[in-house]
N, C-alpha and C positions, 0 to 999 in steps of 0.2 A: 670428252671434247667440250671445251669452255666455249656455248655455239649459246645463242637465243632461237626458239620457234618462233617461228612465225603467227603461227594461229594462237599464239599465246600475248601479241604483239595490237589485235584489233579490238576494238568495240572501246569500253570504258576502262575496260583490266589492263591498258596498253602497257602504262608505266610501272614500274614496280612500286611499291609501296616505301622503299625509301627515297626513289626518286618524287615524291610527292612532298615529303618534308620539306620544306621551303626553311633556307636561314633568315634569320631576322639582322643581318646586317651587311653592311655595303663599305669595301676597303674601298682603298685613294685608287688603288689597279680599277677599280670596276670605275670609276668616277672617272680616272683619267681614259680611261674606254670609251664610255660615253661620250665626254667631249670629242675625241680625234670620231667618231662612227657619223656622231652629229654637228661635224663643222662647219658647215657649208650651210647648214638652217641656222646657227649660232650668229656663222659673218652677217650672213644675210637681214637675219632680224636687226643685229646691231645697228649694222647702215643702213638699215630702214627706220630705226629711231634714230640714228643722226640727221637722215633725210628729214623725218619730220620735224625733227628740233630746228633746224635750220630754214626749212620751208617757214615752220612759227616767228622764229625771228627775225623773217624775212618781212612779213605778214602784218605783223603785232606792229602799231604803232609806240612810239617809246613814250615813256612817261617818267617826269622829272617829280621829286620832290625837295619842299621847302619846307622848313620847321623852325618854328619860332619859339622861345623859350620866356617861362614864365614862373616866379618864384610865388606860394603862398606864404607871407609872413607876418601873422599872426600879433607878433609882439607890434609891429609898427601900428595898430589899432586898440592893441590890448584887449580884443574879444577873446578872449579864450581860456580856459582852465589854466591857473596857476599855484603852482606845488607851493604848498603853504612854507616847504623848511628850506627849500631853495631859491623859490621864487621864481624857475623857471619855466618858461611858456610851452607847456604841451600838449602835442598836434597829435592825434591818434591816428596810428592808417585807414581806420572807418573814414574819417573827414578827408584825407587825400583821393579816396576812393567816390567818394560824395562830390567830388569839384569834379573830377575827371568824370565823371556821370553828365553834372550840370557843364562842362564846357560842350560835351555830344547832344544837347540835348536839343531840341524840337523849336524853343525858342528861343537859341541862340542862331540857330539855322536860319529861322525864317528871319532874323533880322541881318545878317550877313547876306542871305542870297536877296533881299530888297535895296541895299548898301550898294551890291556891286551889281544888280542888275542882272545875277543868274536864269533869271528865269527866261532870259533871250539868247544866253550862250548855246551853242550851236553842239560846243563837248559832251554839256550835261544832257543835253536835249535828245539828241541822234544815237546817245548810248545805249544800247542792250544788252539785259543780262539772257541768263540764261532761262533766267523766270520769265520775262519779257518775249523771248522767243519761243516760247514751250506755248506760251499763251494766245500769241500771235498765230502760231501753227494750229491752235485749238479753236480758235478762232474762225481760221480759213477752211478747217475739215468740218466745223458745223455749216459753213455757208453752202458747202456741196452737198448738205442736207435740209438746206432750206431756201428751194429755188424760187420760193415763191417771195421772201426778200423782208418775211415779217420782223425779221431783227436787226433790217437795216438801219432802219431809223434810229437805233440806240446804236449801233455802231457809227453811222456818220454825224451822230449831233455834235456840236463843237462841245469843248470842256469848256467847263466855267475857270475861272480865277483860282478857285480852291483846289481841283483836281488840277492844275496846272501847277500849284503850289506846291502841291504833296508828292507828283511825281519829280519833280525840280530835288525837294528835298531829300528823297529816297537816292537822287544821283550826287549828292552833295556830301549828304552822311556816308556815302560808301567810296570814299575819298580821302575822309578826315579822319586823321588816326592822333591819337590823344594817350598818351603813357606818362607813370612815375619812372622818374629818374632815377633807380637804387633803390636807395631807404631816404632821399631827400626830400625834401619839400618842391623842389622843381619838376613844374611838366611840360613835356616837350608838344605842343601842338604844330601836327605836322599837315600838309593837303599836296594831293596830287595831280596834277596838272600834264598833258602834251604841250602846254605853254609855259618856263622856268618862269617868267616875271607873273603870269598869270596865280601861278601856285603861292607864289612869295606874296604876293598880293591876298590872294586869300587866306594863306597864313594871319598876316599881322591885321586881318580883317576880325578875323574867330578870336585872336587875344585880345584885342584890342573891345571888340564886344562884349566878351567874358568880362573884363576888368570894370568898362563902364556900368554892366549890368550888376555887378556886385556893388557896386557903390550906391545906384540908383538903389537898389532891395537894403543896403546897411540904410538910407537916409528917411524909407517908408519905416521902417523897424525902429529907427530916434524920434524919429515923427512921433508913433503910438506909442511908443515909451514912456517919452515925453508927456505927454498927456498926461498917460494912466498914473505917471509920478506923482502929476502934480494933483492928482484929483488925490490919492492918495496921502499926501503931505497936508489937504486941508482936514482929512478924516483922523489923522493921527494929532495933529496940533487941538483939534478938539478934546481929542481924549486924554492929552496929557495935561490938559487945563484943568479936568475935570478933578482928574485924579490926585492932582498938588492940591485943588481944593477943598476935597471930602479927608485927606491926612489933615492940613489944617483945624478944620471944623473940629476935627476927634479928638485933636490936644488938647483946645482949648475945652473940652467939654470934658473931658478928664481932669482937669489941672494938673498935665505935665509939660512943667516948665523948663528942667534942665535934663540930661538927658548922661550927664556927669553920676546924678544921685544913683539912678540906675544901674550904673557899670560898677561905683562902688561898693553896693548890695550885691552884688553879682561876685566881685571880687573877694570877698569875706566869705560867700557863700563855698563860691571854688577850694579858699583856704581851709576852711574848719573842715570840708571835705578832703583833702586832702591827709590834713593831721588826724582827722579820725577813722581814716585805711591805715595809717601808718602805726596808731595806735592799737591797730584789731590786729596786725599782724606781729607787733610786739606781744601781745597777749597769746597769740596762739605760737610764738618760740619760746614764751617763758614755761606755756602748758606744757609743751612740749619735751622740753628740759626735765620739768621736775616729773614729769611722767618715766622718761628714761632712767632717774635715780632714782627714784622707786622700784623698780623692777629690778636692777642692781643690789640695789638692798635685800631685796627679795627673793634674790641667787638667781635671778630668773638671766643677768646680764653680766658679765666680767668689767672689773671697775673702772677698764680701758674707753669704755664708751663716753664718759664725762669728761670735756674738753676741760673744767678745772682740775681735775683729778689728775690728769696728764701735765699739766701744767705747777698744779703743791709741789712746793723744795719737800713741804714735812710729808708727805705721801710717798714722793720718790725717793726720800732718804729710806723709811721703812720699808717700801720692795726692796731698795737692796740687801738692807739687814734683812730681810723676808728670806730672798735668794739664796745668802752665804747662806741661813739657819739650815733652810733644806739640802744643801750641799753637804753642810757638817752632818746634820742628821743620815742621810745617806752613807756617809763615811764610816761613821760609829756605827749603823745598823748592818755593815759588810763586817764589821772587824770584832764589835762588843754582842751583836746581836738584838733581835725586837726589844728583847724584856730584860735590857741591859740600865744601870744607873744614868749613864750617860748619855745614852739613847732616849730614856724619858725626861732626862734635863733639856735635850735637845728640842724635842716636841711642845712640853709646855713653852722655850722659848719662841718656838713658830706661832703657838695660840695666844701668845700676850701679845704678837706681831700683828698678828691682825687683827686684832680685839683693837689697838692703837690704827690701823688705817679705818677700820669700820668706825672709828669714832670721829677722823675728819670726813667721812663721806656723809656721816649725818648732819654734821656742821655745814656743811655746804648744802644740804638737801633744804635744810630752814634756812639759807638765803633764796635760793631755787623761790620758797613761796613767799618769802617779806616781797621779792620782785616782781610774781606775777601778780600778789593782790596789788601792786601799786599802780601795774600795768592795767589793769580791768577799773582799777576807781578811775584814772585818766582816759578811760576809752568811755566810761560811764559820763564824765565830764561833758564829752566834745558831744556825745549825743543833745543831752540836754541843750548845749548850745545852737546846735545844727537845727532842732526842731524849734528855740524860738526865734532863729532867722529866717526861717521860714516861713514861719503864723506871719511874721511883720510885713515881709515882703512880696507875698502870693497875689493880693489882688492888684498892687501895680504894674507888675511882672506881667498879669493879663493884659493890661490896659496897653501894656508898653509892645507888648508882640503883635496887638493889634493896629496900633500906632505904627509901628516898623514894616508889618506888610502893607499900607498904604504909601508906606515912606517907597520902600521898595517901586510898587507899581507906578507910583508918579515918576521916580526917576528911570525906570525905563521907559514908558512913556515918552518922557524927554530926550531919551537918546536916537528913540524909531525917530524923533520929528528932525534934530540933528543930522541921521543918518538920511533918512528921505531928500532931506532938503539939501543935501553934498550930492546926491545922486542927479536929484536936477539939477543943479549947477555940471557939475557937468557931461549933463547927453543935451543941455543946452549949448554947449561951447561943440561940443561933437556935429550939434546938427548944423552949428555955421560952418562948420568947418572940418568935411566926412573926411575921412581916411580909408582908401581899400585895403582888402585883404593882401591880395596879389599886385604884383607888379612885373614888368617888362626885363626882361634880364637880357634874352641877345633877337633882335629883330630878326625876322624871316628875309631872307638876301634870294635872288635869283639863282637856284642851285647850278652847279658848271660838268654834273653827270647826268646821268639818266638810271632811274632806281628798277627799271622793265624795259624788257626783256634782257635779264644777265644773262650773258654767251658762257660765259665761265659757269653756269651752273644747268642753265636747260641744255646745252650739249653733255655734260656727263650723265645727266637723269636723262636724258634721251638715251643714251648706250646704255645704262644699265637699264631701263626700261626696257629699249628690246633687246638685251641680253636676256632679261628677265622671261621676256615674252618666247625669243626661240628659245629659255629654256622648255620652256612649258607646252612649246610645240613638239620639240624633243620629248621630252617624257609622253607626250599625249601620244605623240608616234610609236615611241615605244612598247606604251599598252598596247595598243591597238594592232601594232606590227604582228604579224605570226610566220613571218617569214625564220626558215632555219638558218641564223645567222653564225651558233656555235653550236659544235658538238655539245658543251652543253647543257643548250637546250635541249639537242636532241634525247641525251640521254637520260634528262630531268622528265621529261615528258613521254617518249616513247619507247624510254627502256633499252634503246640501239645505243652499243660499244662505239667508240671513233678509233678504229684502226690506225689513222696517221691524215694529216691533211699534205696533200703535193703544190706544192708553188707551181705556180706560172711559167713555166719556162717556153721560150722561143726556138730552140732546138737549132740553135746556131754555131754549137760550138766546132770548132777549127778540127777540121780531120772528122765529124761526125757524118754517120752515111744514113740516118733517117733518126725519125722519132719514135721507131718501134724499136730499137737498142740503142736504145739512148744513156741506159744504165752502162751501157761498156764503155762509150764514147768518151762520154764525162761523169768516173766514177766517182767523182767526191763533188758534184753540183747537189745542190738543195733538192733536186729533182730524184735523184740516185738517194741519197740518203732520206730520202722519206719512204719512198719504196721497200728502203730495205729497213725499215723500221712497221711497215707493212707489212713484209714478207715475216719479219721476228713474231710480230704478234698471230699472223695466222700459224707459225709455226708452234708455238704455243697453245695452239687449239686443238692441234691433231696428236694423237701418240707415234711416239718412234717406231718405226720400222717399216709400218705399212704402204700401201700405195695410197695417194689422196686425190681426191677429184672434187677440185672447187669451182663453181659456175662466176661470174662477175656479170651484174646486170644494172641498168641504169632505171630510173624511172620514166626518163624521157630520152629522145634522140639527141646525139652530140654533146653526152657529159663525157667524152674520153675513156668510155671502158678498153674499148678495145686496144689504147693505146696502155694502158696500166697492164693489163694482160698481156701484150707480148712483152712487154720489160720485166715483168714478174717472171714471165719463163727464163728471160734472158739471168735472172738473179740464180734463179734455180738451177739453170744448163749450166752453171760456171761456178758452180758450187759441185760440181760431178755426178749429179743426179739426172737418169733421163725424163724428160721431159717434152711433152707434144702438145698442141693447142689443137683443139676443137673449133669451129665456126659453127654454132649454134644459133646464129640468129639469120635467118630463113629469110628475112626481111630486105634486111640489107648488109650482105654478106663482105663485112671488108677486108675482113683477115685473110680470105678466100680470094678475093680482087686483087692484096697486097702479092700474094704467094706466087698469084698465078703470073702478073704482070712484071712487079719488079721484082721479083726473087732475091736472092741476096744481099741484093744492093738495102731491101729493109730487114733483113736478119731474119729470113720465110722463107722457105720449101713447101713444096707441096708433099703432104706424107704419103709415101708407095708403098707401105706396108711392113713395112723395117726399120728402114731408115732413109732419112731424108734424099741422100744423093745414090743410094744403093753401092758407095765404095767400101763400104766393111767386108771385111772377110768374113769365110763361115765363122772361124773362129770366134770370132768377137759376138756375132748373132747369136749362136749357139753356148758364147761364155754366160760371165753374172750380166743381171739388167743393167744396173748401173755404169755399164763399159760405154767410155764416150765416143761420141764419133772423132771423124778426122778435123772438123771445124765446129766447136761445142756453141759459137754465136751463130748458126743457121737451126733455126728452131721448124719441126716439122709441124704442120700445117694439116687438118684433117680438115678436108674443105666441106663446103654446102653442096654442090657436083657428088663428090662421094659419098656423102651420108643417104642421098638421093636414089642412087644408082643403085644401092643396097636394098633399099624397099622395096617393098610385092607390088607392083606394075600395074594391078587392080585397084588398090586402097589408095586413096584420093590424100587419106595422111598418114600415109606410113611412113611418113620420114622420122615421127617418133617412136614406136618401135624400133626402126633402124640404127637410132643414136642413140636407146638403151641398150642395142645389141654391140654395138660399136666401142660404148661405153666399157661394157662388160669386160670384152676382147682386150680396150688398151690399158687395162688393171692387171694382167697378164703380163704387158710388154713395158709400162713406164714406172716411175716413182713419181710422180707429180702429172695431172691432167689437169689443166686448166680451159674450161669451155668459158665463151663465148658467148651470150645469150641475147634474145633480143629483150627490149623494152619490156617490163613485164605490166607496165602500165596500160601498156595498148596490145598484147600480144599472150595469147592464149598460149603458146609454144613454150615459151619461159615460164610459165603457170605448172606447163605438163614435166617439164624438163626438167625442172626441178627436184624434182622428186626422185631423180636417177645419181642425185649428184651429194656427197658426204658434207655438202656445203655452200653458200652463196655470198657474195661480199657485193653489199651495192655501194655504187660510184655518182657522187653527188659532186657532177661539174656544175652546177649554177645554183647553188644553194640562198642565194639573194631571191631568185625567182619563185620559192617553192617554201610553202607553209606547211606548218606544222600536219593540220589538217588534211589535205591534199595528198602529203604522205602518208598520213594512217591513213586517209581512204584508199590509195594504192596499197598500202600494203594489204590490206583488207581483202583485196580479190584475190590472194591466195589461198581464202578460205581457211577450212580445216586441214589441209596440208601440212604433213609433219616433215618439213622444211626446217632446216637448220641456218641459221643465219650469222654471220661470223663477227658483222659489221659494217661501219660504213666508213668509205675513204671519201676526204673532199677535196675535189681536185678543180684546184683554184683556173680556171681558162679564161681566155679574154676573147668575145667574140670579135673577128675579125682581125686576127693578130694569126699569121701562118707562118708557117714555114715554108722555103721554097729551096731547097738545094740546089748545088749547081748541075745534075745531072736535068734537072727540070720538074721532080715530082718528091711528093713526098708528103706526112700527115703531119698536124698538127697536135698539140695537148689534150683539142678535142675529139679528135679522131677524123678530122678532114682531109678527105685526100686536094689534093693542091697542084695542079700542071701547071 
């Protein structure tokens, strides 16, 4: 029997050990779960950041901006680096980054809020931040700690001019917003204003200060320029007087007077140097040459190596007669033999052969050297020449390189004084007449929107804000939830099967005569077929043949056991098996209430010991168990009266003994026993009872109410009880939703009886 214990089900062992494995991911099913479980927190946060988005922009005063437009360019002053091969003027972004610095800066502030008089506007004045109020609040919780009022006086002294100014411009700078345009030279100076002409106005205030303050700083910068030039221009005019007149002096005390003599000693020197490289490398191609025909001569080289040898008619006429000789020779020494007449006339032809080219390669070897000694007396020549143009011309050559670097130094000299004296002409012409860096490109205009509070943007960030937010109340709910909201959980946690969950039903349907056979009424309602997907699975638990006795018990009052258990018999009796219900709960006996009162009319008898109406014949009593009565939807009833009646009249509880003996008895008589039990949360009965029974299925009608916890500690009071436990059914009920039939009575999903 596929059952779980009980006492195997409490303490920390609850779950089984694969129910412990947690997966590590979350399909779109589980997400779109959450959302429909938690949608009501989801609506709710959202329109509560609508709400506030809306309250805010209700709230927020608007705020308009104006931006005035302003170009840096450079070329129109010509301050700036220029590319020597192009010529054009470039602006680095460090310097675009350096203006946008100096338009924010401190001392364009303080001269724009003096201009327009900020330091009485009422905007800048009465504004707080959030620094301002943290500080103000820190403020007022020290004074509840100093009643005695020693810090009054520095809080109520009046501010001076300067702390009036500094807070002024703290609200001024957080106003002005100042950017590059792209990659351009343009920057947009923008201010913020709740007045459009106010905002335009201090716009073209901050450019228009920026532009003049850049002028006034270029015309202090021509100023000391200016100066320093010209003090410079008198130090430089000195030194180049000095210097044209210490080369003078040096000529004339040398006696060099033309400066012609010079370059043409220099000229001849270059020359003779010249022819006597050109002469040293002739000598070392003629070494060269005759070195090669020697070594030829000497076998050491084949006579191909000698560019004239390649070139002799009377050379190359003898290889060829050389060629044929050895060819005939070869011929005759195949045909006549070595040591043939013929053969030897052939051979001395080949040695007179070359005895005639060895004799022009020597001919050529003694031009080889008439050439290079002629070569070497001409190189010897230009020496001797070079060295006496040299003795002649050495000590003017001194005089003359000392004369030139004088010459030198006075004429630059003369160029620094030249060059000086252009630069003051003109930063002179510049200081009459400055030119700025920047200039005005589109004036600030009274803007015609308003840049705060956009509706188009703080209502979406307000929904997705508290979308965000009930998400995260959701999840926090979640955690913290331990309510049994799915099997499962239940079966993650506490190791309990889910049998089948039953819907809600109203027990309304047409021609139905209660909600204790309700499965007959309407046999294919969601109600009916959960049941009977209940009944499959507990039938699955038990082996064929036998008789079975399963108890159904709730952990609290009014979760619908009793109505699950009379439909369970109803599935049973109509499948051909007998079947009787027990009333085991002593408490509040309703199955017994049902039988007694409305009889039939809810598909109940009271059991007499047989059979429910006592109209069987012997026959049928005396045949097989399984033989059905005359109406198999009137299920017998073993009530609380008769388990009672049974017990020893002494024993204060014998009513459990009685319903083990009872028990016993209807194991004999039926195929299916299905009891009844009370609460076994609050009821010791169902504790004992248990134990009499092949099995127990608890009925989880409110499972929203009822945490995880709560259940193991209920189930926990069954101790070490070796109790079988089949599973849990959840059986969805809605409090205060009845049934009322037209006879005037009848129970509900949850087991409520209803007049």
């Amino acid at each position: 029997m596929v059952v779980q214990e009980i006492r195997k089900l409490t303490g920390t062992d609850m779950a089984p050990k694969e129910g412990r494995q947690h997966q590590d991911y979350i399909s779109f099913r589980d997400i779109w779960a959450f959302l429909r479980r938690h949608f009501l927190v989801l609506a709710l946060a959202s329109a509560a950041g609508i709400a506030f988005g809306a309250l805010y922009i209700a709230k927020t005063e608007a705020t308009y901006p104006s931006i005035a437009r302003i170009v840096i360019d450079r070329e129109q002053a010509r301050i700036a680096s220029q590319d020597a091969s192009t010529g054009t003027i470039i602006i680095e972004t460090a310097e675009i980054a350096s203006e946008v610095e100096i338009v924010k800066s401190e001392a364009i502030a303080r001269s724009v809020i003096r201009q327009l008089n900020l330091t009485e506007d009422p905007e800048i004045q009465d504004s707080t931040s959030w620094r301002s109020t943290l500080r103000n609040g820190l403020t007022g919780l020290l004074s509840v700690f100093d009643p005695a009022g020693e810090n009054d006086a520095a809080v109520a002294g009046e501010p001076d001019e300067e702390d009036i100014m500094r807070r002024t411009m703290a609200g001024f700078l957080g106003r002005v917003s100042v950017r590059r345009v792209g990659q351009s030279y343009v920057l947009e100076i923008g201010y913020t204003s709740t007045d459009p002409v106010k905002a335009s106005r201090a716009a073209n205030a901050i450019a228009n200060t920026y532009m003049q303050s850049s002028l006034d700083a270029k015309s202090q910068i021509i100023a000391r320029g200016a100066q320093w030039i010209e003090d410079r221009l008198v130090e430089v005019g000195r030194q180049a007087h000095e210097a044209a007149l210490s080369a003078e002096e040096y000529r004339n005390r040398n006696d060099i007077a033309q400066v012609g003599t010079a370059g043409l000693d220099q000229q001849q020197l270059a020359e003779i140097s010249s022819q006597l490289l050109a002469a040293q490398a002739e000598t070392a191609g003629e070494a060269a040459r005759l070195a090669t025909i020697n070594r030829m001569l000497a076998g050491q080289l084949p006579d191909s190596y000698v560019g004239e040898a390649l070139s002799n008619t009377e050379i190359n006429r003898l290889r060829s007669d050389l060629g044929a000789a050895r060819t005939r020779l070869e011929t005759l020494q195949a045909r006549y033999g070595a040591q043939s007449e013929p053969t030897m006339a052939a051979k001395a032809e080949i040695e007179r052969l070359e005895a005639l080219i060895n004799t022009e390669l020597v001919r050529i070897q003694g031009v080889y050297k008439s050439n290079l000694d002629t070569a070497q007396a001409r190189e010897a020549l230009l020496k001797e020449q070079l060295d006496a143009i040299k003795g002649s011309v050495t000590e003017k050559n001194l005089a003359r390189v000392e004369l030139t670097e004088l010459e030198s130094r006075a004429t630059t000299y003369r160029r620094m004084y030249e060059s000086v004296l252009q630069q003051l002409i003109t930063t002179l012409q510049k200081q009459s007449f400055p030119i700025g860096d920047a200039r005005m490109v589109t004036a600030a205009t009274p803007p015609l929107g308003k840049i705060w509070p956009k509706t188009t943007l703080i209502i979406p960030m307000s929904l997705m804000l508290g979308f965000a937010a009930g998400l995260g109340l959701a999840g926090l709910r979640d955690v913290l939830d331990r309510r049994i909201s799915s099997g499962e959980r239940l079966g993650r946690e506490l190791g309990l099967p889910t049998l089948g969950n039953v819907p809600f039903t109203r027990f309304q349907a047409p021609g139905s005569k209660g909600a204790l056979r309700f499965v007959l009424d309407a046999p294919y309602s969601g109600f009916s077929e959960a049941l009977r997907g209940v009944k499959s699975s507990m039938d699955a638990a038990f082996p064929a043949g036998g008789p079975i006795v399963v108890g159904l018990t709730s952990v609290g009052g009014g979760e619908g056991k009793s109505t699950i258990a009379a439909n369970l018999g109803q599935l049973y009796a109509n499948e051909g098996l007998r079947v009787v219900l027990v009333d085991a709960n002593f408490k509040k006996p309703l199955l017994s209430i049902q039988a007694a009162n409305v009889g039939s009319k809810a598909g109940l008898a009271v059991y007499n010991g047989g059979q429910p109406h006592g109209d069987l014949s012997d026959e049928k009593r005396k045949g097989d168990k399984r033989a059905s009565f005359e109406d198999m939807s009137i299920l017998p009833v073993l009530t609380v009266e008769q388990i009672r009646k049974t017990a020893h009249p002494g024993h204060r509880f014998g009513h459990l003994p009685a319903l083990k003996k009872k028990l016993e008895d209807l194991r004999q008589d039926f195929d299916v026993i299905i009891v009844d039990l009370s609460t076994f949360a609050t009821s010791a009965d169902t504790r004992a009872a248990s134990a009499y029974l092949d099995g127990i299925m608890l009925v989880l009608g409110d499972r929203r109410k009822m945490t995880v916890e709560w259940l193991a500690s209920a189930l926990a009071t069954f101790g070490k009880s070796r109790v079988g436990i089949l599973g849990v059914v959840f059986n969805k009920r809605k409090t205060g939703q009845w049934w009322r039939p037209a006879s005037g009575g009848g129970i509900d999903a949850g087991g409520h009886y209803a007049v």
